[in-house]
N, CA, C and O atoms as a MOPAC input file, in Angstrom:
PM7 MOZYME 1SCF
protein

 N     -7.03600 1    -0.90800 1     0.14500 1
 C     -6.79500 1     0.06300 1     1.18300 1
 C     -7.85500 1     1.14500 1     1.20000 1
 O     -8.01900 1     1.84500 1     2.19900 1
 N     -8.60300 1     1.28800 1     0.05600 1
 C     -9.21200 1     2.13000 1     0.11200 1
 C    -10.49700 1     2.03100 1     0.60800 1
 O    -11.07500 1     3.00400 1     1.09300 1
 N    -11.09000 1     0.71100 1     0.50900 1
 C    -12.13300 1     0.36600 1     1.68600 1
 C    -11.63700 1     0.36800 1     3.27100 1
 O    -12.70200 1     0.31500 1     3.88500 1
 N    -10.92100 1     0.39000 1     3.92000 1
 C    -10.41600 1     0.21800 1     5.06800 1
 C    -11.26600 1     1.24300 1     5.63700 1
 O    -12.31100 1     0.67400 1     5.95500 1
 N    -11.33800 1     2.58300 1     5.94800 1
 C    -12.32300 1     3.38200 1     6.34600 1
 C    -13.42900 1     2.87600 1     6.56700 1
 O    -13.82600 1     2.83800 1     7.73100 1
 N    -14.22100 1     2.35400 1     5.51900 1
 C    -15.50300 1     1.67800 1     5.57300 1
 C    -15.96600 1     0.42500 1     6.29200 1
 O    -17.02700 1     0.06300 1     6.80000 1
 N    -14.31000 1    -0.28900 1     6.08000 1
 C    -14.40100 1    -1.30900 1     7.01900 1
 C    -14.47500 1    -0.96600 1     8.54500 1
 O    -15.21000 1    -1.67100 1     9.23700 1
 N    -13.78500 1     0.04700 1     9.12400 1
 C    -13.51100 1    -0.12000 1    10.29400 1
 C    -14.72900 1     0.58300 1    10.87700 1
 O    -14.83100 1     0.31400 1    12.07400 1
 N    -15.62300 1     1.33800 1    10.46400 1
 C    -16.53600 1     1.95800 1    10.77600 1
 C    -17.92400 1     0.57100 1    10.75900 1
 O    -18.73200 1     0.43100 1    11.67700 1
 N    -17.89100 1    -0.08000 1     9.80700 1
 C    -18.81100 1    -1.28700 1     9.95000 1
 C    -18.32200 1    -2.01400 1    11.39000 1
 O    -18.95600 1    -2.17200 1    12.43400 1
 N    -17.18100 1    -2.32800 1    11.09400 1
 C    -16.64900 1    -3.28600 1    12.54600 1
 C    -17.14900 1    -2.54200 1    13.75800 1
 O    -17.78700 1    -3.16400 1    14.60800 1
 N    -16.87600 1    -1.09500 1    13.91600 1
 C    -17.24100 1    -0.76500 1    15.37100 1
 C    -19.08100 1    -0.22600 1    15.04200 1
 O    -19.63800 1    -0.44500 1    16.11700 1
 N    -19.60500 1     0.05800 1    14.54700 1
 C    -21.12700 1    -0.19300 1    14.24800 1
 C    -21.44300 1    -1.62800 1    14.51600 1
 O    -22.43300 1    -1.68900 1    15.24500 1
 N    -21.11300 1    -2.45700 1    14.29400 1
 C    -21.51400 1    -3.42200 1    14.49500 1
 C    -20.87900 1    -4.32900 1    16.18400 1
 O    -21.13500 1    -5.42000 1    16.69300 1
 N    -19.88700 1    -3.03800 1    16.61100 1
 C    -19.56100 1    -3.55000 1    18.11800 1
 C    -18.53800 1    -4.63400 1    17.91400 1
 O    -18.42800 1    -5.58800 1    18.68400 1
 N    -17.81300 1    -4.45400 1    16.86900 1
 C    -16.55800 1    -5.50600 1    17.01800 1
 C    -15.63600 1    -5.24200 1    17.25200 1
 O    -15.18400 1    -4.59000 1    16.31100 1
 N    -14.83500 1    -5.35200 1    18.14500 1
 C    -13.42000 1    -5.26200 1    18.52100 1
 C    -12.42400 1    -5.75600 1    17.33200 1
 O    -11.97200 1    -6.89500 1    17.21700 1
 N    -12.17900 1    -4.63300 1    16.46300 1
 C    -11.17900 1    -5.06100 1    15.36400 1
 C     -9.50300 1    -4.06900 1    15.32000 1
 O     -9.39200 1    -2.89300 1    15.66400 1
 N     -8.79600 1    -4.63000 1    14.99700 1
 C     -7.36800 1    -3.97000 1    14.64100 1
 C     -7.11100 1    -4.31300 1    13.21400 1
 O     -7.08300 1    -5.48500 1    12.84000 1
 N     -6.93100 1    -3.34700 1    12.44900 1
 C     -6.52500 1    -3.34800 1    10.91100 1
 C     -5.23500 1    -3.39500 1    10.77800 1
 O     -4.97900 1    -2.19200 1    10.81600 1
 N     -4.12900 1    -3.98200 1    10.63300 1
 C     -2.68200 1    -3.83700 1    10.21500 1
 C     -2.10500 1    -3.48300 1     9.11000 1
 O     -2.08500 1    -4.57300 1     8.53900 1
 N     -1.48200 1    -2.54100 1     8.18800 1
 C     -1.22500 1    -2.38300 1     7.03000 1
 C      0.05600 1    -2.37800 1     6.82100 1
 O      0.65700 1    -1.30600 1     6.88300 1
 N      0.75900 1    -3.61500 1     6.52100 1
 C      2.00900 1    -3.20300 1     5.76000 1
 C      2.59100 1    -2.60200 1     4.56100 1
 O      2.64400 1    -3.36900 1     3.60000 1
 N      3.06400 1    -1.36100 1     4.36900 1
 C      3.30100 1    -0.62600 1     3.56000 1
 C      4.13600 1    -1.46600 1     2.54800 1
 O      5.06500 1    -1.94200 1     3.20100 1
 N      4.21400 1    -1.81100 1     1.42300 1
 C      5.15500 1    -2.31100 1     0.48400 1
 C      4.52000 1    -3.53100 1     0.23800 1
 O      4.25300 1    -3.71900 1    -0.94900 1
 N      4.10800 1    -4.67500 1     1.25100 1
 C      3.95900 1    -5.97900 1     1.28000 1
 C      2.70900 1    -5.86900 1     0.21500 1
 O      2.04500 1    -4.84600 1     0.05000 1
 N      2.51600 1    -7.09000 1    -0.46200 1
 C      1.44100 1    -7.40400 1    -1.52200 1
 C      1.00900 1    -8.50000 1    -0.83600 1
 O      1.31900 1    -9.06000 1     0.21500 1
 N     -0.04800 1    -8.71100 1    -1.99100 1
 C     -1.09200 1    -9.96900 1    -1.56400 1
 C     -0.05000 1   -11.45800 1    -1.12700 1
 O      1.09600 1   -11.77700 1    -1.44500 1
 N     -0.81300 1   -11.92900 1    -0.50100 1
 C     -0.17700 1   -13.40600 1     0.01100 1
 C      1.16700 1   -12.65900 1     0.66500 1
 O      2.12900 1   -13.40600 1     0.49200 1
 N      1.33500 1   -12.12600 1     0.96700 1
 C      2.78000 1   -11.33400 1     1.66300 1
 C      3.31300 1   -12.62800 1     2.56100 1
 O      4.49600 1   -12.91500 1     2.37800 1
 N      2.62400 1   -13.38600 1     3.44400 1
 C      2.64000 1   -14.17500 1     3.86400 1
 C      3.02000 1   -16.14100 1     3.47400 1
 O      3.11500 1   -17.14000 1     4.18800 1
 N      3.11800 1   -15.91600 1     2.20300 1
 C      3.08200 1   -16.95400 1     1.29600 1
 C      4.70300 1   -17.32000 1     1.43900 1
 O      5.49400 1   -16.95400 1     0.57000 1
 N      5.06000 1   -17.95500 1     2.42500 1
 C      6.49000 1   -18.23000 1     1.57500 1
 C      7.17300 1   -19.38800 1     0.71200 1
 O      8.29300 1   -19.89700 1     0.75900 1
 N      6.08600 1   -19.59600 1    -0.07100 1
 C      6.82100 1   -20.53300 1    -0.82400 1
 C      6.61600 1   -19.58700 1    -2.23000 1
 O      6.90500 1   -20.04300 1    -3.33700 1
 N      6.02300 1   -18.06400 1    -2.01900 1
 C      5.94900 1   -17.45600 1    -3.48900 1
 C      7.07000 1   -16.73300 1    -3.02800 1
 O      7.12900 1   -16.46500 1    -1.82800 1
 N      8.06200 1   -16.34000 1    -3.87200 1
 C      9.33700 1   -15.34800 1    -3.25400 1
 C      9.44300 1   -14.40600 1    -4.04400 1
 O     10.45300 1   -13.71000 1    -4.15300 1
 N      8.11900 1   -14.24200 1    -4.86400 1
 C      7.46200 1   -12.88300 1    -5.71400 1
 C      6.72400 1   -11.78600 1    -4.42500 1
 O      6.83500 1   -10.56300 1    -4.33900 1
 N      5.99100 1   -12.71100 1    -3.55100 1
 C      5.29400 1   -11.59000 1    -2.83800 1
 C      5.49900 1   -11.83000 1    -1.47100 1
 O      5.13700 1   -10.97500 1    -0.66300 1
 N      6.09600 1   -13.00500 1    -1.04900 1
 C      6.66600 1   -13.52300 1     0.40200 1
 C      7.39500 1   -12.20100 1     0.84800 1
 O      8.21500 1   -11.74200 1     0.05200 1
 N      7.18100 1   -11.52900 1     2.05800 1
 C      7.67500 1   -10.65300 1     3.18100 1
 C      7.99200 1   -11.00600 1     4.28900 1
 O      7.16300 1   -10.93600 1     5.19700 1
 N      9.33300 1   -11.50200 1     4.52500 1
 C      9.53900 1   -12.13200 1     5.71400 1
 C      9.19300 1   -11.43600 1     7.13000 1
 O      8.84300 1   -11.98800 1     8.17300 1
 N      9.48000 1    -9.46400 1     6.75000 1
 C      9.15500 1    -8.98300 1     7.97700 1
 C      7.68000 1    -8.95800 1     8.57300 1
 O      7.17800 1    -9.04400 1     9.69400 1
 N      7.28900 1    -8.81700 1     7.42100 1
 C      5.60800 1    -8.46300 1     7.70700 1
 C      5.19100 1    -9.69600 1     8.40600 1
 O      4.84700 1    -9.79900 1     9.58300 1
 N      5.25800 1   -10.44100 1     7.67400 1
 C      4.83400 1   -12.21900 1     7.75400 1
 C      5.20200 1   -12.50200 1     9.69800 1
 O      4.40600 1   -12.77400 1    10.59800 1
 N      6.77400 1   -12.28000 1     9.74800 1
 C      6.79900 1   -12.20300 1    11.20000 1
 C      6.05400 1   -11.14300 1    12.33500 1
 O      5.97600 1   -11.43100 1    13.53000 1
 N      5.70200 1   -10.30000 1    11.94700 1
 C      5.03500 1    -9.46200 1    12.77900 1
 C      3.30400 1   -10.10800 1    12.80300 1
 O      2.59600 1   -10.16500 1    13.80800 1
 N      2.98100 1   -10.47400 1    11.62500 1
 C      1.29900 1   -10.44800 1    11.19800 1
 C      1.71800 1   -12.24500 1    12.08300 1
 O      1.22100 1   -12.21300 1    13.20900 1
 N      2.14300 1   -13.05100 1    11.93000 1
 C      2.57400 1   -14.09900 1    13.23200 1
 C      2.07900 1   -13.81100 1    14.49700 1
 O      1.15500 1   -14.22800 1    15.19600 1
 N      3.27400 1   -12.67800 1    14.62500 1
 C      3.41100 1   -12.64900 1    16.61100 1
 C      2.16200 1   -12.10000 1    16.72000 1
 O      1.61800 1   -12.34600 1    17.79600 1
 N      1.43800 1   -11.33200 1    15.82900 1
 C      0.42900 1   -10.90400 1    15.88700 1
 C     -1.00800 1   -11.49100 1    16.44900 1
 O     -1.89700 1   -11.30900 1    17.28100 1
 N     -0.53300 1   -12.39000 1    15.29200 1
 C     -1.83400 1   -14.04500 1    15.47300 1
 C     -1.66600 1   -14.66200 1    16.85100 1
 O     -2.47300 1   -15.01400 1    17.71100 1
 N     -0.50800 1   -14.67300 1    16.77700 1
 C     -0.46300 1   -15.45300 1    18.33800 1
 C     -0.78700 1   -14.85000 1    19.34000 1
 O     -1.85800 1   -15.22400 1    19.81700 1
 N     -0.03900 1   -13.67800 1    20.09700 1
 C     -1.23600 1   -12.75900 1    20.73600 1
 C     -2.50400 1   -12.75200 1    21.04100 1
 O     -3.10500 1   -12.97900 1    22.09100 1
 N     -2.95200 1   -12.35900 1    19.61300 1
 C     -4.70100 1   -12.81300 1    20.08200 1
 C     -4.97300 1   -13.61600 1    20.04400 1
 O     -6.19800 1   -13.53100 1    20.12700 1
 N     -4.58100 1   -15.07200 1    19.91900 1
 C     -5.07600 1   -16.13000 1    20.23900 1
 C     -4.66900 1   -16.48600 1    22.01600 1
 O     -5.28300 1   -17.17000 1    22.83600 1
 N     -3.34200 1   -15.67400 1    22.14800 1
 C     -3.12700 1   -16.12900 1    23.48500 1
 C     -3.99000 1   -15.04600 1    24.25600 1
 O     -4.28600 1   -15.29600 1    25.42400 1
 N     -4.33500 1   -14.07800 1    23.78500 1
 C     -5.68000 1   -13.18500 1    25.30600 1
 C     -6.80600 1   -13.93400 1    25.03500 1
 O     -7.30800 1   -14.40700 1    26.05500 1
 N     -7.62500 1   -14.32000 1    23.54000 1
 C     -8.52200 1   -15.15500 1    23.61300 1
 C     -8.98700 1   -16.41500 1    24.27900 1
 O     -9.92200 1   -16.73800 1    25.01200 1
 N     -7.75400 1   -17.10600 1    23.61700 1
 C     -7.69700 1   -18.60000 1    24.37200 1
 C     -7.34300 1   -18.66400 1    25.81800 1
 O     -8.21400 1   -19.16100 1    26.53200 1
 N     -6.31400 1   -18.28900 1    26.36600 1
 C     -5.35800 1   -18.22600 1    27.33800 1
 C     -4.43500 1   -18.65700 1    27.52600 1
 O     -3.81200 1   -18.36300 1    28.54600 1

């Protein structure tokens, strides 16, 4: 988290259209659900609808 600043300042220096998401609590692989050490079902569903989204303005 503590690079995030640095990141987002590279991304728009460099002219990229980026969105950073941070779920508060969630750990690494948050997304993992077959680990049910760090699996976050909420996050996991949001960082989803998320993905899909931009794939659906990208793609169409």
């Amino acid at each position: 988290m503590a690079s995030l600043p640095d990141v987002r300042k590279g991304m728009s220096d460099a002219g990229v259209d980026f969105e950073a998401t941070v779920y508060p609590g969630a750990r690494h692989a948050f997304f993992n659900d077959t680990n049910s050490m760090t699996y976050d079902p909420d996050a996991a569903a949001d960082a989803w609808s998320r993905v899909l989204g931009f794939l659906g303005e990208r793609l169409g």
